[in-house]
Structures are given as C-alpha cells and as structure tokens.
C-alpha positions in Angstrom: -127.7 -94.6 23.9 -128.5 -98.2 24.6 -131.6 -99.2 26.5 -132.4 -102.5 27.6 -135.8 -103.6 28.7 -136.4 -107.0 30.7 -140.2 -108.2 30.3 -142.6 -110.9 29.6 -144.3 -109.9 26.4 -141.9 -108.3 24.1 -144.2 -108.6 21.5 -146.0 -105.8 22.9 -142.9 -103.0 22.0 -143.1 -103.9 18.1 -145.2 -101.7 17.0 -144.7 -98.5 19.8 -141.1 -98.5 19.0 -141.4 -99.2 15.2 -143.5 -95.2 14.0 -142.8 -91.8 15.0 -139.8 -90.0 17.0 -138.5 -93.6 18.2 -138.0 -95.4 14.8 -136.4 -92.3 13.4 -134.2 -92.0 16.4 -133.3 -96.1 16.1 -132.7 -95.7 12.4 -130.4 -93.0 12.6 -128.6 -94.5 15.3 -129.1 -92.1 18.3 -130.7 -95.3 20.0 -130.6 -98.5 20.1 -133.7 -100.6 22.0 -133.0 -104.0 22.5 -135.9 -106.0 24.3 -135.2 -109.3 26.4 -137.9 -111.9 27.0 -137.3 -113.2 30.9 -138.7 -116.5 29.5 -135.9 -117.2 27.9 -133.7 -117.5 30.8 -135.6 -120.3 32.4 -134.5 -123.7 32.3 -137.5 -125.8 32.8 -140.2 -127.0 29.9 -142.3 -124.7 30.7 -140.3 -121.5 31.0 -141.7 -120.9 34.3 -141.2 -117.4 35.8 -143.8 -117.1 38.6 -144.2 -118.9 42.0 -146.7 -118.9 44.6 -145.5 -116.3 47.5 -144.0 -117.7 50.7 -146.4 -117.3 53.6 -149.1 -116.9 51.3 -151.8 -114.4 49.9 -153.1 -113.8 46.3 -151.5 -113.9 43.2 -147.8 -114.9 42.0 -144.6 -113.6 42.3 -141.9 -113.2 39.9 -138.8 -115.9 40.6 -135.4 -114.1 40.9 -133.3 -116.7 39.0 -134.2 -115.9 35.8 -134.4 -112.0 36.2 -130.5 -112.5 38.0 -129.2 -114.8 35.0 -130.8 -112.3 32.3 -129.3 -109.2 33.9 -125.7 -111.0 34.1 -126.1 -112.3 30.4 -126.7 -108.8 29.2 -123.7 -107.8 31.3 -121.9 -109.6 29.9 -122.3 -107.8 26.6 -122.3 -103.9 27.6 -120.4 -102.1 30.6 -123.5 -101.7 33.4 -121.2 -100.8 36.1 -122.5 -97.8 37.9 -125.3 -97.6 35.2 -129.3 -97.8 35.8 -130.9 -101.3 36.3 -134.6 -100.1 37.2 -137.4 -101.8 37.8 -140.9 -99.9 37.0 -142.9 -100.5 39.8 -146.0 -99.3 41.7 -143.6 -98.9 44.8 -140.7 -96.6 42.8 -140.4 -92.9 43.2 -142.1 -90.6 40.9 -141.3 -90.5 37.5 -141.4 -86.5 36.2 -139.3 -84.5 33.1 -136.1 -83.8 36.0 -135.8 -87.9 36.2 -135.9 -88.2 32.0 -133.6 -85.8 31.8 -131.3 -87.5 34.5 -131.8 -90.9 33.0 -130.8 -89.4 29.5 -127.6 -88.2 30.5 -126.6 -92.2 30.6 -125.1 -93.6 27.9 -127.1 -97.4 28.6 -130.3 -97.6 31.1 -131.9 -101.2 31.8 -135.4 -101.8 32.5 -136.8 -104.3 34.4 -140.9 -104.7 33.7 -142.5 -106.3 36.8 -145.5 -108.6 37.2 -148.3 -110.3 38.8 -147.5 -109.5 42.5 -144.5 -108.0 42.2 -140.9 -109.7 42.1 -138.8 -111.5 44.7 -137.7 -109.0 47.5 -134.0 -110.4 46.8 -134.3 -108.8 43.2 -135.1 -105.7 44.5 -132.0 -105.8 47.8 -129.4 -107.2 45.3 -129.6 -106.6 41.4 -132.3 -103.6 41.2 -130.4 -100.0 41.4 -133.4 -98.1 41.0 -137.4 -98.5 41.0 -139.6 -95.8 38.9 -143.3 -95.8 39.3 -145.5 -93.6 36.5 -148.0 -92.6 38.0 -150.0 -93.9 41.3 -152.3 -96.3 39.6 -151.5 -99.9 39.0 -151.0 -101.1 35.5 -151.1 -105.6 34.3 -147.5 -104.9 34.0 -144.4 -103.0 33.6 -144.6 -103.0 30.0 -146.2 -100.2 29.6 -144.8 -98.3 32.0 -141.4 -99.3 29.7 -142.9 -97.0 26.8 -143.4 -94.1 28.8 -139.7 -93.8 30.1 -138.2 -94.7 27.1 -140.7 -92.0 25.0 -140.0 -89.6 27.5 -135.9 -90.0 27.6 -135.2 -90.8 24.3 -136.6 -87.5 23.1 -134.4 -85.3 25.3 -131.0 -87.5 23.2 -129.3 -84.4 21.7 -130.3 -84.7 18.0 -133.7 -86.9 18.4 -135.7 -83.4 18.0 -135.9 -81.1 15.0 -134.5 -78.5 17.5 -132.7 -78.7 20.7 -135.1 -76.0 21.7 -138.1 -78.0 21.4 -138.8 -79.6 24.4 -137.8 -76.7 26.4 -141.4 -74.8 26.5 -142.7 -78.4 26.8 -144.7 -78.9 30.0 -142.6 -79.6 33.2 -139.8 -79.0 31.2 -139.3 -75.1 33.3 -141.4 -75.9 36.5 -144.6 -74.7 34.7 -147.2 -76.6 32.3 -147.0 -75.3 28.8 -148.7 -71.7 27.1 -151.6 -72.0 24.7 -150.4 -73.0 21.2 -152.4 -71.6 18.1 -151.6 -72.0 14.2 -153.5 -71.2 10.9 -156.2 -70.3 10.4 -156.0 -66.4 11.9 -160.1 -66.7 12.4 -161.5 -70.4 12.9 -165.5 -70.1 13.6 -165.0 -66.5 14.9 -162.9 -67.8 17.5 -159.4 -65.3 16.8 -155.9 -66.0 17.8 -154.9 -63.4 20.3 -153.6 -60.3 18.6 -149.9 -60.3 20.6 -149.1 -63.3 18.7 -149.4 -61.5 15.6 -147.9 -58.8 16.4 -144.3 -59.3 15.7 -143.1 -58.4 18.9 -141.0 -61.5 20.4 -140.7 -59.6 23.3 -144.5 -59.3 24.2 -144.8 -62.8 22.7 -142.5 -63.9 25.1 -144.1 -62.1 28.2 -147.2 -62.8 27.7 -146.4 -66.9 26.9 -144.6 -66.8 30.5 -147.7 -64.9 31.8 -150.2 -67.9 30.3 -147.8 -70.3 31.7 -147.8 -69.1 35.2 -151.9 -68.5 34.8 -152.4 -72.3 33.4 -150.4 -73.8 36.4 -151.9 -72.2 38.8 -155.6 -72.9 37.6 -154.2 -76.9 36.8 -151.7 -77.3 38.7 -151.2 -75.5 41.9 -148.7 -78.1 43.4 -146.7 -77.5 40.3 -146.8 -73.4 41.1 -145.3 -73.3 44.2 -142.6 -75.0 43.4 -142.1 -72.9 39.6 -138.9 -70.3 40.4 -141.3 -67.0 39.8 -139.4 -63.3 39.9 -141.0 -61.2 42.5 -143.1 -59.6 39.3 -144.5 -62.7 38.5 
C-alpha cells in the first residue's frame, strides 16, 4: 500500500512513522508513506499558501493552486483514478474501525492535511473525494489527524500484525469495546486474575470474554451497545 499525505510541516511525521508497527511495516515493504510539503508547489518567493478569506472574518485560508498542482504532480506518478483523495477536516464524517478497514482495502489513499481556516471551497467541490474528521474537537492542523488514519489502517494491511487474528478482539473491531486483558503475575498485591482464565477451558474463556465485552460497553459505551449484533441470550 501506498499512502500519500499533503501537508505543511512534514517534519512533524519523521519520527511517528520512523519506531514501532509503522517502521517495521515500511521496512518490510507492506507500506510505503511518502509525505509532500504543499510549500513546494508554490511559485512565489515566499512559498505562499494562505490568503485572507473573501468577504472577510478571522484567520486564513488555504489557496487551491498549490493543493491542485501537488495532487496532479503526484498523479502523475501513481494511478489515483477512483482511489481516495481525503482531506482530514473538522467538517468530514466520522472516522471509526469500519472506515480503516474500508480505507485499507485500497491499494494507494492520499491525504490532504488542512489548515488555518480551512481550505478553498473549490478544493473541496473539485479535487477532494472524501473528508474524514477524528473526532469532534479541533486540532492546529490536519497533521495530526494524518497519524491517526494512517496508524489505524496500516495495521489492519494483511501481514503488518503478528497475527491476522490480532486486531480482531480489538475495540470496535466486533461492535463492542474490548474484555479485560490480564498477564503474569497470577497474584499482584492480592489483586487475582479471575479463576476462568486459568482454567483451561477456551470455551468458558471465550463466554465469559463476550460476557465482559457486552458488560464494558454497556457501562462505557451505551451508544456503542445498541448497535453491537447481540443473540437473544446476550
């Protein structure tokens, strides 16, 4: 998988995408991140990106030449017909595990970080295919916001994880938030690990992980419950 990512301070991905799951994944070839700085698309002196906003108001707006010219250039080198162009944006739908896991079925995604006030409405109508926002908060910039898609997708690439298995107990990965986890030691401060989990049984491991699941949604997340796909048992 190829993702592209569109921003203003590229300098901010170096170290993010250089430790953990993402180097290994970059080194072994399952991805490759390539990061574009908008600057260099200008062609005035001062690399000028930003504008005041017609009719007025606060803040500055993102121009749309250079966005346009930086999207055609890259283009120009990989197939992006029919493929993502999203811009992360306060104003985007929700981004959740279901829209990783549709994003990772691409083989390239571009993302656009925006800025200051926002970028020119023409960016949005004409270039823009998609807009994801990660949470309803607003963030200095898209950067950011960058990381957590391309953490969150580049994970679910088939051979990323250890296991194919492993993200699927993960929260939102089935509907619910995740069971309790415990390891070594058996006794920590007289705190125990419940007895089912050493028990042996996968079958009452298994039931009473999906009854902890269902019982930690419900107390966290109720939203996220009545929309979980229960059995009439549960």
């Amino acid at each position: 998988m190829r993702i592209d990512i569109l921003c203003l301070f590229p300098e901010m991905f170096v170290s993010p995408f250089d430790c953990s799951i993402i180097k290994r994944a970059r080194e072994r070839g399952l991805v490759e991140v390539v990061v574009h700085n908008i600057r260099d698309y200008t062609h005035d002196k001062h690399r000028t990106v930003d504008d005041y906003a017609y009719g007025g108001g606060p803040g500055m707006v993102l121009k749309p030449e250079p966005i346009f010219e930086a999207v055609e250039s890259i283009k120009k080198q990989v197939d992006y017909g029919g493929l993502p162009i999203i811009l992360l944006t306060p104003q985007g739908r929700l981004f959740t595990q279901q829209v990783a896991r549709e994003l990772a079925l691409h083989q390239n995604i571009m993302l656009v970080c925006g800025h200051y006030e926002g970028v020119d409405e023409r960016v949005r109508e004409h270039l823009i295919t998609d807009e994801i926002s990660i949470g309803d908060y607003v963030l200095s910039g898209g950067e950011l916001a960058a990381m957590v898609v391309v953490d969150a997708v580049v994970r679910l690439i088939p051979g990323v994880l250890g296991s194919p298995l492993s993200f699927h107990s993960d929260s939102h990965s089935n509907g619910l938030l995740e069971y309790p986890q415990y390891t070594r030691p058996e006794v920590y401060r007289s705190w125990s690990v419940p007895a089912v989990l050493l028990s042996g049984n996968h079958g009452e491991i298994a039931r009473w992980r999906r009854q902890q699941a269902i019982l930690r949604t419900l107390k966290r997340r109720p939203d996220l419950a009545k929309q979980a796909n229960l059995s009439t048992e549960e």
